[in-house]
N, C-alpha and C positions, 0 to 999 in steps of 0.2 A: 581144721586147726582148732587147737583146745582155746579157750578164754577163761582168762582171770575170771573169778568172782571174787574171792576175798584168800588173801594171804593167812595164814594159821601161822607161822615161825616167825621169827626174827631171819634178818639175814644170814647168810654162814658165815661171814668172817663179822668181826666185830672191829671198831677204831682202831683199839688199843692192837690186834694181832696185826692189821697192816702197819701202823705203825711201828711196830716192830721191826714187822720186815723190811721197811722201809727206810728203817733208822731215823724218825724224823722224833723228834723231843718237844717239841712243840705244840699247843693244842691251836694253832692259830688257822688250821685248815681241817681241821674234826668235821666241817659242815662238806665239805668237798670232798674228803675221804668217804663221810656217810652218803651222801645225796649224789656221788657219780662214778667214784669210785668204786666202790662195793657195789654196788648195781650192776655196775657197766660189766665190770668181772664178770657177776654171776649168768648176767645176760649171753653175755659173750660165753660160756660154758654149755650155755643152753642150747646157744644156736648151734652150736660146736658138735653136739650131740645127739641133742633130739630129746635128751630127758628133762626133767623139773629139777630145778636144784632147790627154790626155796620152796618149804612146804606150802601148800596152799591149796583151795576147793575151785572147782575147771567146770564148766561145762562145753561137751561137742554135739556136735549134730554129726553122725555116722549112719551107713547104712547098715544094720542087725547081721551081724556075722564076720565083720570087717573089725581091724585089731583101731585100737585108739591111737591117735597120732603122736603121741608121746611118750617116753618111755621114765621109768621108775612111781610106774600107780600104785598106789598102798590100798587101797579100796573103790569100788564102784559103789555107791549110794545108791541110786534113782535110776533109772529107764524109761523114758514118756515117750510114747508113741499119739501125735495129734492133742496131748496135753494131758493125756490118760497113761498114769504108772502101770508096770505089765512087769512079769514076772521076769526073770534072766538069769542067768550063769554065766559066769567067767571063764573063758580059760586062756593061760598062755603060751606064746608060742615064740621063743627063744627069748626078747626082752621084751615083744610084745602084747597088751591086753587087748583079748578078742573077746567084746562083748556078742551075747548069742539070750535068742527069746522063742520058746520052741513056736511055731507057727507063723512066728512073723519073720524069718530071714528074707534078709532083704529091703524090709522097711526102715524107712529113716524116723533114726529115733535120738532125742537130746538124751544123752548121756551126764550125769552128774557125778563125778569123781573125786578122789583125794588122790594129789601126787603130791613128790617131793624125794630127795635125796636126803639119806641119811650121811653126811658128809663123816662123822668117826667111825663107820662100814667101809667108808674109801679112803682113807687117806691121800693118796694120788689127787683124789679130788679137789682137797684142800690144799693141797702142794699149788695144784693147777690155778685155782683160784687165788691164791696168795703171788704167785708170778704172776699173773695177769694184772693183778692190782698193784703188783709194784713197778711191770713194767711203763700200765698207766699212767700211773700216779708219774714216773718220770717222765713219758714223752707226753704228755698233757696239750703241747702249746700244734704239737701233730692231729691230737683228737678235736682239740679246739676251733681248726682250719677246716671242716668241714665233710662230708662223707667220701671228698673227691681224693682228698689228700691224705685219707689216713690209711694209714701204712700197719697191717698186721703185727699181732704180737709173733717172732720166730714160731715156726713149726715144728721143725726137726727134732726134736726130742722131746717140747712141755705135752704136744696131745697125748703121746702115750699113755700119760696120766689120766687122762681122762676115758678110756678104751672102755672100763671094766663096767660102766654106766652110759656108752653109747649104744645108739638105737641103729640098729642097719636099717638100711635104705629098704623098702616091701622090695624093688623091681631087681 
């Protein structure tokens, strides 16, 4: 499983576009749209898929030849094997990055990456994301009640949107 290190981007939607969507005129919940709203979307995209939506630097621990557990990487940086950098190449293999180090496949090695979605490549994306925060943002007092009670944003037509940046399953 990839980890955070540090975010590079701002989030994909911004206040002002969920509020939009949202139709709300108000700035008396800007802190709520910012700090769970727009999160929780993007999160929920994430998990949705498999890829990064907000840009940012990851590191995994993988074993050498095996693809990275998340999909939309822009760069592999670093390769350490035992805490020593080692040489590698890239390749992919339909959405996924398979990192590879000639002699050492097989060994487990931290990986340090750059992913992220470029959300005006997908549009869909940001469709997805924009319904997800408005659905949100309205049923709020449902996310509130706790992981027991909440109730999915519909499925039947918004994932579509999301297709063109999900990661298939290895098995």
């Amino acid at each position: 499983m990839a980890t955070l290190v540090s975010y590079t981007s701002d989030e994909p939607l911004t206040v002002d576009e969920v509020k939009a969507h949202c139709r709300v005129d108000s700035d008396d919940e800007d802190a709520y749209i910012t700090h769970v709203v727009i999160p929780g979307a993007r999160s929920l995209a994430e998990s949705r898929t498999g890829s990064i939506i907000r840009k940012g630097t990851f590191t995994e621990t993988i074993a050498l030849g095996e693809a990275l557990s998340v999909g939309q990487v822009i760069s592999v940086d670093t390769v350490e094997i035992d805490g020593v950098e080692v040489a590698f190449t890239v390749a992919g293999k339909g959405r996924r990055t398979i990192v590879q180090s000639a002699g050492n496949e097989g060994k487990e090695a931290v990986v340090s990456f750059t992913a992220g979605t470029d959300v005006a490549q997908y549009p869909g994306v940001k469709s997805w994301l924009l319904l997800a925060a408005a659905w949100m943002y309205n049923h709020r007092e449902i996310m509130a009640a706790g992981p027991n009670a909440f109730n999915e944003m519909p499925k039947s037509y918004v994932d579509a949107l999301l297709v063109q940046i999900e990661v298939p399953s290895p098995f």
